[in-house]
PQR file with spaces between the fields and no chain letter, atoms N, CA, C, O and H, PARSE charges and radii, in Angstrom:
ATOM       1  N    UNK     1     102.078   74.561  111.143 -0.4000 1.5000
ATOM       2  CA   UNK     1     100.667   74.321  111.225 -0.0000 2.0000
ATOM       3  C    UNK     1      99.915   75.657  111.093  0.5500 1.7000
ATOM       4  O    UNK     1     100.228   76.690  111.687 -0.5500 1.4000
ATOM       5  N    UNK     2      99.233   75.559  110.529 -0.4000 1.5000
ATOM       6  CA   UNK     2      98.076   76.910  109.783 -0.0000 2.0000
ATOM       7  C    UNK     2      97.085   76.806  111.233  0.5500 1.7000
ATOM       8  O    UNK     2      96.773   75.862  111.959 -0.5500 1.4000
ATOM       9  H    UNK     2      98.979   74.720  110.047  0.4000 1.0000
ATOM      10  N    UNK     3      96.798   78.161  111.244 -0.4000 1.5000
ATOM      11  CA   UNK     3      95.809   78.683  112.447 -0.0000 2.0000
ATOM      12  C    UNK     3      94.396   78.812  111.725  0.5500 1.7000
ATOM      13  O    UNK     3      94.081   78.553  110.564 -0.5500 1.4000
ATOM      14  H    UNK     3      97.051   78.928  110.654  0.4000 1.0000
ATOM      15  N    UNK     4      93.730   79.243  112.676 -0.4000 1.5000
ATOM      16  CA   UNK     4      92.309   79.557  112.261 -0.0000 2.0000
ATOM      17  C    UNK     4      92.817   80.597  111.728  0.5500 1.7000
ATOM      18  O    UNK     4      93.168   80.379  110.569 -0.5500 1.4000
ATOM      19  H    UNK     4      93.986   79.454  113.620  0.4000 1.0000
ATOM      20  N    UNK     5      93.056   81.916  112.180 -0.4000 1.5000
ATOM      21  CA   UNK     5      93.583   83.273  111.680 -0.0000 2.0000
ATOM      22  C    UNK     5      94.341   83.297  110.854  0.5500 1.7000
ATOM      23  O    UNK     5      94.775   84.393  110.499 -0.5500 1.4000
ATOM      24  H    UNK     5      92.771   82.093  113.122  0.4000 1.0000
ATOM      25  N    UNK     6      94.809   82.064  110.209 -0.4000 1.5000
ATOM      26  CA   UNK     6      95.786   82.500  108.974 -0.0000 2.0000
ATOM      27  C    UNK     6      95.051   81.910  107.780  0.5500 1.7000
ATOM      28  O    UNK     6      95.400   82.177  106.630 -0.5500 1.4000
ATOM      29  H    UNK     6      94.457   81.173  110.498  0.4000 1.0000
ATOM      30  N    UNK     7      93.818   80.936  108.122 -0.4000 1.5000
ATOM      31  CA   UNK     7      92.668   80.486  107.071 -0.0000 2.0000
ATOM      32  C    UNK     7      91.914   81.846  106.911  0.5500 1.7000
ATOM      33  O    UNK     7      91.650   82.221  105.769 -0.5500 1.4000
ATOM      34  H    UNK     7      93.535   80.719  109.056  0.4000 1.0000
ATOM      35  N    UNK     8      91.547   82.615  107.996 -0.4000 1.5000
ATOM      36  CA   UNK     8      90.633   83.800  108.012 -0.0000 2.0000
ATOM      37  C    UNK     8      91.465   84.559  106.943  0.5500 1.7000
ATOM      38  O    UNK     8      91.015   84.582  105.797 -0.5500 1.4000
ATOM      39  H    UNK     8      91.762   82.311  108.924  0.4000 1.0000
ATOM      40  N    UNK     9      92.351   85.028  107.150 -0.4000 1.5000
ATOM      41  CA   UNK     9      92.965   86.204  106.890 -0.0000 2.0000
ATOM      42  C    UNK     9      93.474   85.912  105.036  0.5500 1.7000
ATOM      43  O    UNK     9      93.665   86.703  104.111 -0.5500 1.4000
ATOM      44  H    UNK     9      92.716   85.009  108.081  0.4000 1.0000
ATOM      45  N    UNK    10      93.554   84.322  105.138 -0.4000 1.5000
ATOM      46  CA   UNK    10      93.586   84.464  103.158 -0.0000 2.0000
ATOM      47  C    UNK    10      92.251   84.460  102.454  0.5500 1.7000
ATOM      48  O    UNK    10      92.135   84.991  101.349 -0.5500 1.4000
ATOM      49  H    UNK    10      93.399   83.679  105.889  0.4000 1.0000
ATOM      50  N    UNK    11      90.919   83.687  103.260 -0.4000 1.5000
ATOM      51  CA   UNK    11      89.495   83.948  102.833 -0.0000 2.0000
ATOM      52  C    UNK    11      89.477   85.426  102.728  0.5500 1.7000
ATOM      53  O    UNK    11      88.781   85.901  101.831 -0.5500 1.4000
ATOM      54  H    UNK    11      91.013   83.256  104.157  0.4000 1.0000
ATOM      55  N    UNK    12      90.177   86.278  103.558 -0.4000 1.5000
ATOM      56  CA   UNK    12      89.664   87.927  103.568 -0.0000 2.0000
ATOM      57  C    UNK    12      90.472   88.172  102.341  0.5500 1.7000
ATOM      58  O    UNK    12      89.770   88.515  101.390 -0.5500 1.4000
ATOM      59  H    UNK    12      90.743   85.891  104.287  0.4000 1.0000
ATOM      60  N    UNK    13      92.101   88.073  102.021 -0.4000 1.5000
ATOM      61  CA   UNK    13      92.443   88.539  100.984 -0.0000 2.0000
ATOM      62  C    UNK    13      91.757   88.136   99.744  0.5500 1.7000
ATOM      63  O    UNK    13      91.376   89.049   99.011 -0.5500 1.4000
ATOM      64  H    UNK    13      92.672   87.795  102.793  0.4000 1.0000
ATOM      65  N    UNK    14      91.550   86.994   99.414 -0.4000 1.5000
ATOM      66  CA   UNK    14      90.743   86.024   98.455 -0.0000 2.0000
ATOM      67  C    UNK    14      89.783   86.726   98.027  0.5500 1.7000
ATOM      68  O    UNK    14      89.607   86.770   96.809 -0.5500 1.4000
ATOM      69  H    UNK    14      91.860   86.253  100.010  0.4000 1.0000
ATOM      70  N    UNK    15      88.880   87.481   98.945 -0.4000 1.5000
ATOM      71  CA   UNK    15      87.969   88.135   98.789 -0.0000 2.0000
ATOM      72  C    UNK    15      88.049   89.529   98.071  0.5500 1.7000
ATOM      73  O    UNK    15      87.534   89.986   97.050 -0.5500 1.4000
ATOM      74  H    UNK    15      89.023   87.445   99.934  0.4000 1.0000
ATOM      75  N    UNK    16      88.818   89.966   98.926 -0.4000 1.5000
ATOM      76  CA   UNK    16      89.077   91.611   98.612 -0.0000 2.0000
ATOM      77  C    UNK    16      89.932   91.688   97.075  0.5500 1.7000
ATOM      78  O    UNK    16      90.002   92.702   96.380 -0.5500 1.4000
ATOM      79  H    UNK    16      89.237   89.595   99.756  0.4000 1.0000
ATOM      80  N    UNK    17      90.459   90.545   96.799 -0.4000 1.5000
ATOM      81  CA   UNK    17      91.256   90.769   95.859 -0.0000 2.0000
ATOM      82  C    UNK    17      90.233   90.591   94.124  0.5500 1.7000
ATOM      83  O    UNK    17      90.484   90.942   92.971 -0.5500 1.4000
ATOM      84  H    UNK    17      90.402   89.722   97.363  0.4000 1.0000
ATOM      85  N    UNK    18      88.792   89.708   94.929 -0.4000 1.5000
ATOM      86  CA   UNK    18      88.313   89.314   93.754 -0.0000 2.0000
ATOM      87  C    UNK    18      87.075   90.907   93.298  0.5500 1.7000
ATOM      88  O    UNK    18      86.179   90.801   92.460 -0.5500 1.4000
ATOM      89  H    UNK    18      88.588   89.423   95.865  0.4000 1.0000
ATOM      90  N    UNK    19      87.310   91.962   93.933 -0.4000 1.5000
ATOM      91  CA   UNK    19      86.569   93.051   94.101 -0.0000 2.0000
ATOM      92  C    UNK    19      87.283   94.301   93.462  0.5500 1.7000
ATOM      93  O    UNK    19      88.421   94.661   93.763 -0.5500 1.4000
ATOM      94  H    UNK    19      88.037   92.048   94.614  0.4000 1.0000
ATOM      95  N    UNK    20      86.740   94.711   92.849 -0.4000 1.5000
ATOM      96  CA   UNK    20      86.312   95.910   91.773 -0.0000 2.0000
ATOM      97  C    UNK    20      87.349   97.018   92.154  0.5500 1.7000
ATOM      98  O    UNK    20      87.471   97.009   93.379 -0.5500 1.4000
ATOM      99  H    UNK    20      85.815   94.419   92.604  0.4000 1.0000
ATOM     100  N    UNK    21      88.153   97.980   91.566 -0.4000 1.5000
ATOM     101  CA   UNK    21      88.665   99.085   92.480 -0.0000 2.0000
ATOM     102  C    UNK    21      87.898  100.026   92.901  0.5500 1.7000
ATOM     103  O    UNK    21      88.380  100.707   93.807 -0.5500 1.4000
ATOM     104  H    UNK    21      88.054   97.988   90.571  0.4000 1.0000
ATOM     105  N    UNK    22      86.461  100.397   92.408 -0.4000 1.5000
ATOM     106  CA   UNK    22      85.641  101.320   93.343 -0.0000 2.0000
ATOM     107  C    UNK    22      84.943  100.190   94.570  0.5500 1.7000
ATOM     108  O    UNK    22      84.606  100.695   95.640 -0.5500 1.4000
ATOM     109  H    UNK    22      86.070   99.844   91.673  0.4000 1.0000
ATOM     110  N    UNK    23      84.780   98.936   94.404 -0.4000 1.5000
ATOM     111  CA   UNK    23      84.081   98.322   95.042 -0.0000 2.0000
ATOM     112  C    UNK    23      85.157   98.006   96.573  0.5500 1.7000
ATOM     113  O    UNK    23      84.652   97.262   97.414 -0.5500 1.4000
ATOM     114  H    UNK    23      85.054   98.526   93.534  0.4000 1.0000
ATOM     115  N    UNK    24      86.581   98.577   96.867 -0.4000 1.5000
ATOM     116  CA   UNK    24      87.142   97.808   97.507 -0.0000 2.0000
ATOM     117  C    UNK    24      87.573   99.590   98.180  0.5500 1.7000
ATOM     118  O    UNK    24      88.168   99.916   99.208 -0.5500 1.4000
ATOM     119  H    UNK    24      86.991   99.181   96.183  0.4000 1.0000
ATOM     120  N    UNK    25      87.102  100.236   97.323 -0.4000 1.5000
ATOM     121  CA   UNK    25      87.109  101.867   98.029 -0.0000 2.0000
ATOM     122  C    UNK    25      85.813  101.950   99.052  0.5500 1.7000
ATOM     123  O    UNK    25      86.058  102.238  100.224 -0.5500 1.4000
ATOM     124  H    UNK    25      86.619   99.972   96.489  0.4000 1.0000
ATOM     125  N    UNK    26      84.831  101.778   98.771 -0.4000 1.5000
ATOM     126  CA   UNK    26      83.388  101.547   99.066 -0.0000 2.0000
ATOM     127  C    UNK    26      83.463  100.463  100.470  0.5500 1.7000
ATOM     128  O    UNK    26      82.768  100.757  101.443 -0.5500 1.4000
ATOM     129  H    UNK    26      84.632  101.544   97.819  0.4000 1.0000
ATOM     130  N    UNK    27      84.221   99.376  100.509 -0.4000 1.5000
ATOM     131  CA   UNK    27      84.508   98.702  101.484 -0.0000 2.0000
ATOM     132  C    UNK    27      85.008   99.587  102.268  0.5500 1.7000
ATOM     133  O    UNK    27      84.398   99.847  103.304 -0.5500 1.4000
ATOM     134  H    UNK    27      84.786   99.136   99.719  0.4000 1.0000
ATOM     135  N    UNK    28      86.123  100.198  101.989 -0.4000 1.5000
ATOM     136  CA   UNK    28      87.121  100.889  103.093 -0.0000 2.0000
ATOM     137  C    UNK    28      86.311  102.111  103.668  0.5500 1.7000
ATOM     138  O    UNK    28      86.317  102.502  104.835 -0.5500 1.4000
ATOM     139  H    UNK    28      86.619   99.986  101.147  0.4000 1.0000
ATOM     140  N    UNK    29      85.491  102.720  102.416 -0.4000 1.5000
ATOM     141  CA   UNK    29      84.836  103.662  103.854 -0.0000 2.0000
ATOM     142  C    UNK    29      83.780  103.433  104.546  0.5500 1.7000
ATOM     143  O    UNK    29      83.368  104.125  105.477 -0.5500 1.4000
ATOM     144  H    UNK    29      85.486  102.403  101.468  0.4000 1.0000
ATOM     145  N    UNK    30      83.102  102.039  103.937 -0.4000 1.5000
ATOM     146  CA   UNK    30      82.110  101.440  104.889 -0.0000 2.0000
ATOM     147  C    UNK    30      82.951  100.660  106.070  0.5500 1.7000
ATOM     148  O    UNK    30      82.176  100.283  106.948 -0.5500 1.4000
ATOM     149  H    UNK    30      83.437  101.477  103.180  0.4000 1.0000
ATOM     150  N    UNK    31      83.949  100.408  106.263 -0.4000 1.5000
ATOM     151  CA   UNK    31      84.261   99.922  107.614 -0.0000 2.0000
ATOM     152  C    UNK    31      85.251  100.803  108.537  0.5500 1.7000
ATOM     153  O    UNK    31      85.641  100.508  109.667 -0.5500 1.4000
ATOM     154  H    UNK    31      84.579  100.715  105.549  0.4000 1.0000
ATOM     155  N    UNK    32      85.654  102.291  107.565 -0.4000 1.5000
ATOM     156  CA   UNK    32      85.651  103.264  108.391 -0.0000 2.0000
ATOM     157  C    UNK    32      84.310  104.157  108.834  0.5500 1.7000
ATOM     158  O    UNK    32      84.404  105.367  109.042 -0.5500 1.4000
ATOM     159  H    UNK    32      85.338  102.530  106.647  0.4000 1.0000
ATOM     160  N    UNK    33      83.528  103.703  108.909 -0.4000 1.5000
ATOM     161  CA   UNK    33      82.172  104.214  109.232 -0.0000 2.0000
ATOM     162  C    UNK    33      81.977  103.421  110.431  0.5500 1.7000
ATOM     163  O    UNK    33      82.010  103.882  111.571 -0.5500 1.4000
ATOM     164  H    UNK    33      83.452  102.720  108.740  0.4000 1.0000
ATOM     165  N    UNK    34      81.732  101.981  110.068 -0.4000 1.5000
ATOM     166  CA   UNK    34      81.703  101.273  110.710 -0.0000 2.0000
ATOM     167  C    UNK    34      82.450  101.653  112.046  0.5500 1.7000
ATOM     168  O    UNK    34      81.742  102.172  112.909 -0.5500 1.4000
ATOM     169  H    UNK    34      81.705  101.607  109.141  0.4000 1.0000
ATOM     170  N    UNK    35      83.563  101.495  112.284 -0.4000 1.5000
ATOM     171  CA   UNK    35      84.585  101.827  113.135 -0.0000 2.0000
ATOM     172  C    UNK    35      83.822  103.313  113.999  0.5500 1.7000
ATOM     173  O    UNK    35      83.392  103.462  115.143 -0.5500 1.4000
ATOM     174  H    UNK    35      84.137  101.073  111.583  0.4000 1.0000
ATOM     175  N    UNK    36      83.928  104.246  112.791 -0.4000 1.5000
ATOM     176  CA   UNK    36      83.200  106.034  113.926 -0.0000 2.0000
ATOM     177  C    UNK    36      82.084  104.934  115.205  0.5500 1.7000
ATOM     178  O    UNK    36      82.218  104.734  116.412 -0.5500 1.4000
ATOM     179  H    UNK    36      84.277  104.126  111.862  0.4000 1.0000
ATOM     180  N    UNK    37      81.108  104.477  114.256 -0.4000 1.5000
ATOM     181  CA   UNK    37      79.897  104.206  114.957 -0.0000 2.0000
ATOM     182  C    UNK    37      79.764  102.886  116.201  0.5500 1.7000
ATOM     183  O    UNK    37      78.849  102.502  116.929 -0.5500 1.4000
ATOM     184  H    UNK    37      80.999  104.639  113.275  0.4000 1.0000
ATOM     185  N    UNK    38      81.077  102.498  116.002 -0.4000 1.5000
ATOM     186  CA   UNK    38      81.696  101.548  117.118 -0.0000 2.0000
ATOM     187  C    UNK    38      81.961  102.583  118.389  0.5500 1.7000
ATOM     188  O    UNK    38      81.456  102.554  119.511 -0.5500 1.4000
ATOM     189  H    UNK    38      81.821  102.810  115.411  0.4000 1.0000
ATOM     190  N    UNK    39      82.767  103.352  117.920 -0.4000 1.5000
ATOM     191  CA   UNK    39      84.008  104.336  119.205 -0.0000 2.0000
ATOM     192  C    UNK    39      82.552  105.187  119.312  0.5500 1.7000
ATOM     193  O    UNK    39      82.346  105.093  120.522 -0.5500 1.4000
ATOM     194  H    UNK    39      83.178  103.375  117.009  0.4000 1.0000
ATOM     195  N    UNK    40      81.630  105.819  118.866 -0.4000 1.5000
ATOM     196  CA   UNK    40      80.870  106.831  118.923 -0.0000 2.0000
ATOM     197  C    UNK    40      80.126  105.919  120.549  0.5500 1.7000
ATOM     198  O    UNK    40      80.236  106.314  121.710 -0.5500 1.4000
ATOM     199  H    UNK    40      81.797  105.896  117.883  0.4000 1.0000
ATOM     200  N    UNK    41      79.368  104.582  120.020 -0.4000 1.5000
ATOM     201  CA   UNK    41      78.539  103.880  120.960 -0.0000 2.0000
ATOM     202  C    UNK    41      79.118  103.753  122.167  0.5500 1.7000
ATOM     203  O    UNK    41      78.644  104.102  123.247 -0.5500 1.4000
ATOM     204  H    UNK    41      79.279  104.261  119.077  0.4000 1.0000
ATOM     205  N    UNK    42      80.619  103.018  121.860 -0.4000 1.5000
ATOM     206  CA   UNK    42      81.072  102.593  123.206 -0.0000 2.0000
ATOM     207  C    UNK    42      81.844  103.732  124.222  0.5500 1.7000
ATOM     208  O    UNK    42      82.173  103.595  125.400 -0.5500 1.4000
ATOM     209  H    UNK    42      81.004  102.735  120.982  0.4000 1.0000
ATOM     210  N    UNK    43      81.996  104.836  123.373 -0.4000 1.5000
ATOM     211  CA   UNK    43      82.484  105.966  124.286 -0.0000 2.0000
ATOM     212  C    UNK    43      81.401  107.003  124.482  0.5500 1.7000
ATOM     213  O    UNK    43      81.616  107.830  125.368 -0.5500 1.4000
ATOM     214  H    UNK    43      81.728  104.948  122.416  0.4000 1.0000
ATOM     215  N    UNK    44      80.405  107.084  123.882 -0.4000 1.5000
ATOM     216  CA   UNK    44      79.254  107.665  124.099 -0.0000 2.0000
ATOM     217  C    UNK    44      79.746  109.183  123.767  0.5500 1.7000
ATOM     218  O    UNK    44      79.873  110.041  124.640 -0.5500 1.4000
ATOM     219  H    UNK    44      80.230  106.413  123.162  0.4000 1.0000
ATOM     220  N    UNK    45      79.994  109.388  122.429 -0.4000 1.5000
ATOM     221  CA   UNK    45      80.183  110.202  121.951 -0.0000 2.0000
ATOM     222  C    UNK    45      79.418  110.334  120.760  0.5500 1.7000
ATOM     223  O    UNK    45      79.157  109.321  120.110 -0.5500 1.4000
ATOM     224  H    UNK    45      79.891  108.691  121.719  0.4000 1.0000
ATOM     225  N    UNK    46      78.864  111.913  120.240 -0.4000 1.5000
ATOM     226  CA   UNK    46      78.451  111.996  118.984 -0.0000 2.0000
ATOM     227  C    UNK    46      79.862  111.725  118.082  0.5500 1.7000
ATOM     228  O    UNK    46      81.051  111.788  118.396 -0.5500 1.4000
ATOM     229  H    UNK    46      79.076  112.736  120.767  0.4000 1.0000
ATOM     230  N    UNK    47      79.016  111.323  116.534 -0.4000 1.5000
ATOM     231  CA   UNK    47      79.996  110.994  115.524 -0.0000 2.0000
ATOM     232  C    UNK    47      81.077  111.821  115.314  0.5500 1.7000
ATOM     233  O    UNK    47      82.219  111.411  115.106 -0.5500 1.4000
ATOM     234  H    UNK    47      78.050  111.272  116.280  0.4000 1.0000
ATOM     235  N    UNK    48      80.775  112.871  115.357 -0.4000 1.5000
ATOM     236  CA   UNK    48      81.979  114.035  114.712 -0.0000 2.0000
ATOM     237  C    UNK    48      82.925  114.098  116.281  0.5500 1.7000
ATOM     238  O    UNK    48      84.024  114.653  116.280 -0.5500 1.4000
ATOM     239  H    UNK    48      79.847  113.204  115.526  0.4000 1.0000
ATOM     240  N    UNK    49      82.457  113.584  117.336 -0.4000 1.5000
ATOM     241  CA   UNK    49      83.683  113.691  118.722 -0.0000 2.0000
ATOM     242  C    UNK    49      84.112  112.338  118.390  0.5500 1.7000
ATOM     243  O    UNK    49      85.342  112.286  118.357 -0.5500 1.4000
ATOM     244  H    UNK    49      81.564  113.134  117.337  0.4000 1.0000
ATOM     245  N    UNK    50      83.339  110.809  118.037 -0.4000 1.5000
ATOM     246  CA   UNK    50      84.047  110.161  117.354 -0.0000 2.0000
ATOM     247  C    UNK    50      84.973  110.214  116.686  0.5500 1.7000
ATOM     248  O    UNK    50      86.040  109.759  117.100 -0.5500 1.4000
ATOM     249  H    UNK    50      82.340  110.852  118.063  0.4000 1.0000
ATOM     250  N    UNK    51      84.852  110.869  115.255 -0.4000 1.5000
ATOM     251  CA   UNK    51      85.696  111.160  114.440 -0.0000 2.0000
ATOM     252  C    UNK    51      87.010  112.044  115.023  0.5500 1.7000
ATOM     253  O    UNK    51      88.133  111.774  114.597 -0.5500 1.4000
ATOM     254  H    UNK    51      83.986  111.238  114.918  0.4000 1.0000
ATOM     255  N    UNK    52      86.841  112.959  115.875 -0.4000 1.5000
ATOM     256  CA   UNK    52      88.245  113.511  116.162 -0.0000 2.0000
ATOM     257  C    UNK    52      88.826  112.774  117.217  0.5500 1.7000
ATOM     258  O    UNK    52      89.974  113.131  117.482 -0.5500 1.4000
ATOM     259  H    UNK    52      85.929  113.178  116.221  0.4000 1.0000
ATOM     260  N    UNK    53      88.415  111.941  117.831 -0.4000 1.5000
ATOM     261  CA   UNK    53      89.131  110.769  118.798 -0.0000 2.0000
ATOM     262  C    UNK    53      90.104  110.116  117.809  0.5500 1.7000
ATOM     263  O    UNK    53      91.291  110.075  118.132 -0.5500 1.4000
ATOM     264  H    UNK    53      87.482  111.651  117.616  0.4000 1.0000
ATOM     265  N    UNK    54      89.692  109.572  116.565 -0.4000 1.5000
ATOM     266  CA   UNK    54      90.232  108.650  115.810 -0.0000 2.0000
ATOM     267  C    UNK    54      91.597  109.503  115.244  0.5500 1.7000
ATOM     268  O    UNK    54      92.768  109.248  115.525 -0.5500 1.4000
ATOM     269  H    UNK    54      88.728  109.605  116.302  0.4000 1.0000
ATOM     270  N    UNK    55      91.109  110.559  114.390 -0.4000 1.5000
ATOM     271  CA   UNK    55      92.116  111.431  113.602 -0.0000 2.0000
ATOM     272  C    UNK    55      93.321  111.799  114.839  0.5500 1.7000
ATOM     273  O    UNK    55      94.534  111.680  114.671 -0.5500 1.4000
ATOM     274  H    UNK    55      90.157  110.766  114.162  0.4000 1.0000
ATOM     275  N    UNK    56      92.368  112.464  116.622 -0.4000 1.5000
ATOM     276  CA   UNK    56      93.977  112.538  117.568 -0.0000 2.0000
ATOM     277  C    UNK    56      94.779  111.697  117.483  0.5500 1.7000
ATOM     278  O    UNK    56      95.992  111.902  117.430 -0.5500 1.4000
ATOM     279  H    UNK    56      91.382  112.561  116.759  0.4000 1.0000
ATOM     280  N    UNK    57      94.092  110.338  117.449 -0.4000 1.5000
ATOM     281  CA   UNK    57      95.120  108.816  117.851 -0.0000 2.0000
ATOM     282  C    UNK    57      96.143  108.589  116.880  0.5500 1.7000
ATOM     283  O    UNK    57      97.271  108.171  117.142 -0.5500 1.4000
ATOM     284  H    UNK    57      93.107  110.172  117.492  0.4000 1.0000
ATOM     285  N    UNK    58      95.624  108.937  115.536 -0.4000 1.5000
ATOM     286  CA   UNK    58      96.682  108.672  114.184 -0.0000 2.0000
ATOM     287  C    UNK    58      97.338  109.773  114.486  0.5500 1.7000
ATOM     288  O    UNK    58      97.515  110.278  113.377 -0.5500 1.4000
ATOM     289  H    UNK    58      94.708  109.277  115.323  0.4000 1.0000
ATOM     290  N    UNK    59      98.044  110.813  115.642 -0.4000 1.5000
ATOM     291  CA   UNK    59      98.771  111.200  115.575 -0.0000 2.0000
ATOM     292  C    UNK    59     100.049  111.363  117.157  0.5500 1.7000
ATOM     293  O    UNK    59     101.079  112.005  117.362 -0.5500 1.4000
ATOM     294  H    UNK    59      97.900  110.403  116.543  0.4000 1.0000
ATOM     295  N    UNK    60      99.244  110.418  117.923 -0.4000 1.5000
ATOM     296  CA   UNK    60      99.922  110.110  118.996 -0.0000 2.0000
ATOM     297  C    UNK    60     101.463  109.313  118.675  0.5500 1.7000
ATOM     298  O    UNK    60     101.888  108.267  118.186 -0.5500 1.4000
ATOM     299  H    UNK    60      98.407  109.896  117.756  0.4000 1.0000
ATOM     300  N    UNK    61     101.913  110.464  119.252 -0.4000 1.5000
ATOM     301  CA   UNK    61     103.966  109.620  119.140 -0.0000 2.0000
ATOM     302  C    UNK    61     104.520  109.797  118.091  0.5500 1.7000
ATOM     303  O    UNK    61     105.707  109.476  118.129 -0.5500 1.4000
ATOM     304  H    UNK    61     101.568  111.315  119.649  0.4000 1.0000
ATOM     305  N    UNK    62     104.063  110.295  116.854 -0.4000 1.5000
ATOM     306  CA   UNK    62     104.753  111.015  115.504 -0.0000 2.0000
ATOM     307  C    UNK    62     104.726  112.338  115.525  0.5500 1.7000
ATOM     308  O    UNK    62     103.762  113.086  115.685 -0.5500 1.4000
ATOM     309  H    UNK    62     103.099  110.557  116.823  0.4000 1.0000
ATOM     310  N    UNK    63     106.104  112.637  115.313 -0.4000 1.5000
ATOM     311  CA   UNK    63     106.540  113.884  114.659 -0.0000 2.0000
ATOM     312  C    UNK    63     106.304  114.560  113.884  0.5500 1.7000
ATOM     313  O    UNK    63     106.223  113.942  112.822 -0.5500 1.4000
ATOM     314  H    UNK    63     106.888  112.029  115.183  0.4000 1.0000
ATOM     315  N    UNK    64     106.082  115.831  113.746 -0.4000 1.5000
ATOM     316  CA   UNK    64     106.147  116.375  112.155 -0.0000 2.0000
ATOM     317  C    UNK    64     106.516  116.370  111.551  0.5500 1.7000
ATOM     318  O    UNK    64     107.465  115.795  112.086 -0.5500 1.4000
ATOM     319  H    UNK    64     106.147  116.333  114.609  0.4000 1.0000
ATOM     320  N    UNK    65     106.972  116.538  110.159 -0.4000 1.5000
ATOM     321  CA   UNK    65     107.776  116.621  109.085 -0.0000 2.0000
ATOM     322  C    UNK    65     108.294  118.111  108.830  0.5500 1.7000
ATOM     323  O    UNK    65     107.612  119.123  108.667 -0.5500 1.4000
ATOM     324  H    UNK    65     106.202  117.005  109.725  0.4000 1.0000
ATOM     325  N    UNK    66     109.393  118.002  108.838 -0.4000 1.5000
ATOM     326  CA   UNK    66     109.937  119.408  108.347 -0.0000 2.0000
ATOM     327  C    UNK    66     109.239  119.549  107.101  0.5500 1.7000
ATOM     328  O    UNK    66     108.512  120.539  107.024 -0.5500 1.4000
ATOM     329  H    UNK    66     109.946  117.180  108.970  0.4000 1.0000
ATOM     330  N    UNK    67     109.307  118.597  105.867 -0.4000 1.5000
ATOM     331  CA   UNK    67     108.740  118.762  104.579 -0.0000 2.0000
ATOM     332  C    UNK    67     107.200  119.155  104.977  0.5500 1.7000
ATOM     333  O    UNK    67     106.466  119.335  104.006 -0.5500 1.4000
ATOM     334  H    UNK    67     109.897  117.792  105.930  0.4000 1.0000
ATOM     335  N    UNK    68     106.736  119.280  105.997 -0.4000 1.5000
ATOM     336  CA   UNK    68     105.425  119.724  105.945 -0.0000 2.0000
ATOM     337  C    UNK    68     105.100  121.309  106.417  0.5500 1.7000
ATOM     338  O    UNK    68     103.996  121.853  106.386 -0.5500 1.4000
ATOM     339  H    UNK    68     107.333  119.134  106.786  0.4000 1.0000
ATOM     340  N    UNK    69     106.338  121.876  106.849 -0.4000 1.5000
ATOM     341  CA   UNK    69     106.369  123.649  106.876 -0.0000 2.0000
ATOM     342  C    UNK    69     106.609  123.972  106.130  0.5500 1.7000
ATOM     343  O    UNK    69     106.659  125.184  106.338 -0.5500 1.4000
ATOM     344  H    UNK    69     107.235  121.434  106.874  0.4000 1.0000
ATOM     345  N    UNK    70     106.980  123.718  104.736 -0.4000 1.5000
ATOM     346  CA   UNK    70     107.583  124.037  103.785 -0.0000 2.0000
ATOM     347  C    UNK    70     106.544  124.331  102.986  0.5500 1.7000
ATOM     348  O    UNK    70     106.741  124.725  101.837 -0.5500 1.4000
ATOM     349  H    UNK    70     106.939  122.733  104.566  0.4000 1.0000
């Protein structure tokens, strides 16, 4: 049996798929914007302390890469 969330989630692909390749770039950094100005409000932070909240988190619990001293 199909969920609400699995009707949502093919209307979203359905969508995204019927969209442009600059038009689906343009999405992605409008709802990474979106997102700063979420964490900015609810943590009551300016954007750019926003923004480095987000960039710390994408690096919580991963390692470095050796290929990346190189």
């Amino acid at each position: 049996m199909r969920s609400v969330a699995d009707a949502l989630r093919e209307e979203t692909r359905r969508r995204t798929k019927a969209l442009s390749p600059a038009a689906r770039i343009r999405l992605a950094l409008e709802l990474g914007d979106a997102d700063v100005a979420i964490i900015s409000e609810a943590q009551r932070l300016s954007v750019a302390e926003a923004r480095a909240t987000i960039i710390r988190g994408r690096r919580l619990g991963r390692r470095p890469s050796r290929a990346h001293d190189e």
